[in-house]
C-alpha positions as CSV (number, residue, x, y, z in Angstrom):
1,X,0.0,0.0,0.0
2,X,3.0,2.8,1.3
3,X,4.6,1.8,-2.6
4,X,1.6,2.4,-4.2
5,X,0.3,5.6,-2.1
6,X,4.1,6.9,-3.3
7,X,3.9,6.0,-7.0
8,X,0.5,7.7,-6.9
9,X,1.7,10.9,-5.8
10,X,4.0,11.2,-8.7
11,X,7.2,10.4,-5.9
12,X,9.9,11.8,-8.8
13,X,8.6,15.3,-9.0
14,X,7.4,15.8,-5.3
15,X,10.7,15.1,-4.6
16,X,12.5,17.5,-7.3
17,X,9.9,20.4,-6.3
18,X,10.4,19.8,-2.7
19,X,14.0,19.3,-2.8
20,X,14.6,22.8,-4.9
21,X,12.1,24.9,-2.4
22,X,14.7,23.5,0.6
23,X,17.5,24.6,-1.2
24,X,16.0,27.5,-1.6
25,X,15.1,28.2,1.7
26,X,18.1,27.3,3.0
27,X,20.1,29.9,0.2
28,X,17.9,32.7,1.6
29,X,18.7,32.1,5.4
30,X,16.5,29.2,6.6
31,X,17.9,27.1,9.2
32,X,17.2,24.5,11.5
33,X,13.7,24.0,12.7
34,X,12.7,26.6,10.3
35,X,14.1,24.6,7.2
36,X,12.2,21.6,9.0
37,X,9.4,22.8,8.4
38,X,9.5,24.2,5.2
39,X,10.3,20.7,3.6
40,X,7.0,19.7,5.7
41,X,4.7,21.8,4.6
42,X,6.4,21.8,0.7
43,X,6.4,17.6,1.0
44,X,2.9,17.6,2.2
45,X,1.2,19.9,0.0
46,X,3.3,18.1,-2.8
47,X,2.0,14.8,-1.8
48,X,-1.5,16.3,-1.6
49,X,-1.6,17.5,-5.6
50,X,0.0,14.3,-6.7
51,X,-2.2,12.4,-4.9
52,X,-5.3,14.4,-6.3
53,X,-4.2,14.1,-9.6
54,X,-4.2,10.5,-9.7
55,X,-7.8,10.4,-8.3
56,X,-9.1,13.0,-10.8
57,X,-7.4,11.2,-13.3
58,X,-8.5,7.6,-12.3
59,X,-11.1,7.3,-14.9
60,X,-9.0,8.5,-18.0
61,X,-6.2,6.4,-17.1
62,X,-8.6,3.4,-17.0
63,X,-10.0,4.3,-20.7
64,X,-6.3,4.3,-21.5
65,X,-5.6,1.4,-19.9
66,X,-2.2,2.9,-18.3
67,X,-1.3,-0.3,-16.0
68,X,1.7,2.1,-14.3
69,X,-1.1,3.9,-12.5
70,X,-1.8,2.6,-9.3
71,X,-5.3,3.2,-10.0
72,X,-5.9,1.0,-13.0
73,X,-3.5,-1.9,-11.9
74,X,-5.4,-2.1,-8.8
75,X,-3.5,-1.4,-5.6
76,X,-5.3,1.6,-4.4
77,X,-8.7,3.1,-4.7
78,X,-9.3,6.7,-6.2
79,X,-11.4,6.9,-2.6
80,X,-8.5,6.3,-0.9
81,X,-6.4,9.2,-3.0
82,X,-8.8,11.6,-2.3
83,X,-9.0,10.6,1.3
84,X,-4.8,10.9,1.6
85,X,-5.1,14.2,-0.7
86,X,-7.4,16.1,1.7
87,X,-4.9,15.1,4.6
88,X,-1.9,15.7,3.2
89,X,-3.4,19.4,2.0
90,X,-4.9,20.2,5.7
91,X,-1.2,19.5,7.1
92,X,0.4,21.6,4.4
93,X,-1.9,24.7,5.3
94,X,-1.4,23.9,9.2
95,X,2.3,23.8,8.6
96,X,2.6,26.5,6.1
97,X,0.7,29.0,8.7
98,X,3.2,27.3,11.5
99,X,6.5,27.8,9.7
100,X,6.1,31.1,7.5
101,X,3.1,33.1,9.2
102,X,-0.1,34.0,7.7
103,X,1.4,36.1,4.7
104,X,4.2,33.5,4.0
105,X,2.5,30.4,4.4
106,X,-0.6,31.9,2.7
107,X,1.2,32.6,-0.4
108,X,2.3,28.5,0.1
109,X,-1.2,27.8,0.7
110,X,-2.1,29.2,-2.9
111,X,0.6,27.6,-4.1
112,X,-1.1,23.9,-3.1
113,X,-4.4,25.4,-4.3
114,X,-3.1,26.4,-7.9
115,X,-1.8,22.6,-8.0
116,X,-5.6,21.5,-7.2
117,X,-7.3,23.9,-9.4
118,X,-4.7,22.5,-12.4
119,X,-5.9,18.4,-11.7
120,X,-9.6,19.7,-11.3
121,X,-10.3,22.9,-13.7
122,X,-8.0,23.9,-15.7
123,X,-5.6,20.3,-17.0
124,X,-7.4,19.9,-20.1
125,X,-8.2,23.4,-20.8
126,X,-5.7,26.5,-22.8
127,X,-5.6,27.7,-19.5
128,X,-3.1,24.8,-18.0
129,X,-0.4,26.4,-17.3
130,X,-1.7,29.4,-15.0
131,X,-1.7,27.3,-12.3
132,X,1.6,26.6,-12.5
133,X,2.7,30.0,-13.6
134,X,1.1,30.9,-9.9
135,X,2.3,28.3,-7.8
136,X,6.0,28.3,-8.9
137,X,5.6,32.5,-8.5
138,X,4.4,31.6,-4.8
139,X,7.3,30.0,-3.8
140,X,9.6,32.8,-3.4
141,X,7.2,35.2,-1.6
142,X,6.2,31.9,1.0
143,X,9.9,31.9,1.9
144,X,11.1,35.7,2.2
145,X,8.1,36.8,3.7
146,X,8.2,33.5,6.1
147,X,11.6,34.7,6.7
148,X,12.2,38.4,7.8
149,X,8.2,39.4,6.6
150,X,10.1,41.1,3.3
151,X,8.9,40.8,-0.7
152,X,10.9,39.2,-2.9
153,X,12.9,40.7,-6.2
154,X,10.5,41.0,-9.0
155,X,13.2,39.1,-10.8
156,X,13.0,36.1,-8.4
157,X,9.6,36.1,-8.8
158,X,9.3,36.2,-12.4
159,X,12.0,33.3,-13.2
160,X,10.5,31.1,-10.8
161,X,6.5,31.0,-12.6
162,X,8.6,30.9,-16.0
163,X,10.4,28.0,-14.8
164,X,6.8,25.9,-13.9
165,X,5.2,27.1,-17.3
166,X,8.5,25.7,-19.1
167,X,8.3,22.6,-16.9
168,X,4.9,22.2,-17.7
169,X,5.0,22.6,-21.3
170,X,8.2,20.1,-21.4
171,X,6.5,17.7,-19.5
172,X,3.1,17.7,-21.7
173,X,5.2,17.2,-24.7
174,X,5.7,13.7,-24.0
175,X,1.8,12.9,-23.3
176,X,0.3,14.9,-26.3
177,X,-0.6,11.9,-28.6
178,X,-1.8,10.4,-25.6
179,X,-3.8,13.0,-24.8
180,X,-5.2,14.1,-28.5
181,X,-6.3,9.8,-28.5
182,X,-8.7,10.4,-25.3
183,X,-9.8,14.1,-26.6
184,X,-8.2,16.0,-23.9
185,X,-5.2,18.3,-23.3
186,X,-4.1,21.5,-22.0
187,X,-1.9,24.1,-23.8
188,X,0.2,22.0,-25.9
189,X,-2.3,19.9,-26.6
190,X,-4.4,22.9,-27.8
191,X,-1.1,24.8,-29.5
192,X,0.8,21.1,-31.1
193,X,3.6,20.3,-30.2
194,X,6.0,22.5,-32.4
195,X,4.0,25.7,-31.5
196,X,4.1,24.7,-27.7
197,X,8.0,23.5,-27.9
198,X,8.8,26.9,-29.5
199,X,6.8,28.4,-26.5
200,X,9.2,26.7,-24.1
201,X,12.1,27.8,-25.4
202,X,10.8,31.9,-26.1
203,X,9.6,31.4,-22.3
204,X,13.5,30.0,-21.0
205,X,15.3,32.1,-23.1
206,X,14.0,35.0,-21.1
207,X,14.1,33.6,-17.5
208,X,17.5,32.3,-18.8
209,X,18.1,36.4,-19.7
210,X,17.2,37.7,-16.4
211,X,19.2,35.4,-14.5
212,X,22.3,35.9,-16.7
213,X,21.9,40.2,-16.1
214,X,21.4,39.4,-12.4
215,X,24.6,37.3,-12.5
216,X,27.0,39.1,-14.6
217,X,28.2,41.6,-12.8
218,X,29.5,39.5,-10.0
219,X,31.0,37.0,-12.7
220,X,31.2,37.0,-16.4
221,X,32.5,33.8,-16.6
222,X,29.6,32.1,-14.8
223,X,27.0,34.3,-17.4
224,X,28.7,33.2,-20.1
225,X,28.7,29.7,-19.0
226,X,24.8,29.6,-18.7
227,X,24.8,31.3,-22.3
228,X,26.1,28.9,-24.1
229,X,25.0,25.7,-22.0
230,X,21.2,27.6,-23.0
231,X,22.6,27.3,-26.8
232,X,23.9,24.0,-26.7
233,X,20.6,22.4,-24.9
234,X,18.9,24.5,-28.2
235,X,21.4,23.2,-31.0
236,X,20.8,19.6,-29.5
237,X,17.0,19.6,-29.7
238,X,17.3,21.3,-33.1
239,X,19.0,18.5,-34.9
240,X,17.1,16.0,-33.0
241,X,13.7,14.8,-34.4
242,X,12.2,12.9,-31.1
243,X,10.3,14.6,-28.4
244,X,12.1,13.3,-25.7
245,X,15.0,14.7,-27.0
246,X,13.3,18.2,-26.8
247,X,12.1,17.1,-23.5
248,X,15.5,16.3,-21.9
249,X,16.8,19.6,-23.8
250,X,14.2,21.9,-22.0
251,X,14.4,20.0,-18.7
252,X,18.1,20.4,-19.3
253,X,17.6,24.5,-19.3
254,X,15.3,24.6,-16.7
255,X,17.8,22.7,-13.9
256,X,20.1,25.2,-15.1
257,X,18.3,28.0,-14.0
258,X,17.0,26.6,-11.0
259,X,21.1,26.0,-10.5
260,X,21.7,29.5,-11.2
261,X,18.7,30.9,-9.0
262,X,20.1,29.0,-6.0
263,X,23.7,30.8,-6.3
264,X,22.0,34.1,-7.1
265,X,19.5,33.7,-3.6
């Protein structure tokens, strides 16, 4: 049951999202019980949208017979997700509030909500990637506010919802003709995949252009580093044909800013 509760709640990315919010966290000041409980409340309201995902999703992934799901094969109940989902989401809040204060953890709080409103309302619609544009944009505020009750840079702000949009646009490449078989899909489903991996890179290339003016007068090196590992990951999906090539090439950007954004905070 434990396995199958983690495989439902998409174990790879709670874990990556998570992880990067700690280090985060712990680049802006956090320590000690404070860091604690950041990676509490973050792992929690994590577990809470992967969880609901699964359970919105049950039905779909039955039609498409996807025996990785949990769901479909059998192991848990989309009862039981929603059941885990509505804990895991009341501790996130609780814990958000604990660790970060109302302003902090209610920009958190959002955060998990966005991730709700994307697995019921808006997956399937042109509007998928708001949510994430919001939640990832509500990370930054949840921790300098939790911190010393101060705003974040507009910059920080701004890279951070491009880098959820990317990651969500990179990530739906490689369920499109999936998705167009069943008659759903969000954005790149609604824009094809060209139009929407074109979209990705416009979207990287200028989070990938803040960071490198934040950066480049402290090292000019380092900027030009991230430059050309930006046109390398482009020249690679270019003369590749396969979407998970232009997958692993926009992932490959996208961990390079989060890289970048964790030196810069």
């Amino acid at each position: 049951m434990i396995r199958s509760l983690a495989r439902a709640s998409h174990f790879g990315p709670t874990l990556v999202v998570t992880f990067v919010v700690v280090a985060l966290a712990w680049s802006l000041g956090w320590r000690g019980i404070g860091l604690l409980g950041v990676f509490a409340a973050v792992l929690t309201g994590q577990l809470s949208v992967g969880w609901s995902n699964d359970a919105f999703d049950a039905r779909l992934d039955s039609l498409a017979e996807r025996r990785d799901k949990p769901t479909v094969a059998g192991a848990v109940s989309s009862r039981m997700l929603w059941w885990v989902a509505a804990l895991a989401a009341t501790a996130s809040v609780a814990l958000s509030v604990l660790v970060a204060g109302w302003i902090g953890g209610g920009f958190h709080v959002l955060g998990v909500l966005m991730g709700w409103t994307y697995n019921i309302l808006l997956s399937r619609t042109i509007w998928s990637w708001l949510p994430y544009a919001i939640a990832f944009g509500s990370l930054p505020p949840f921790l300098t506010y939790g911190l010393d009750g101060t705003a974040p840079p507009v910059w920080l702000v701004a890279v951070f919802a491009i880098i959820g949009v990317s990651a969500h646009l990179a990530n739906a490449l490689t369920d499109v003709d999936s998705d167009a078989s069943l008659g759903i899909g969000g954005v790149v489903g609604r824009l094809g995949a060209g139009r929407a991996a074109v979209l990705g890179w416009v979207l990287l290339g200028a989070g990938t252009a803040i960071l490198v003016v934040q950066v480049v007068a402290t090292s000019v090196l380092l900027a030009a580093a991230v430059v050309a590992g930006f046109v390398l990951a482009m020249v690679f999906a270019a003369r590749s044909t396969s979407r998970s090539s232009m997958f692993t090439s926009l992932l490959a950007v996208v961990v390079l800013d989060v890289v970048l954004v964790l030196l810069l905070a």
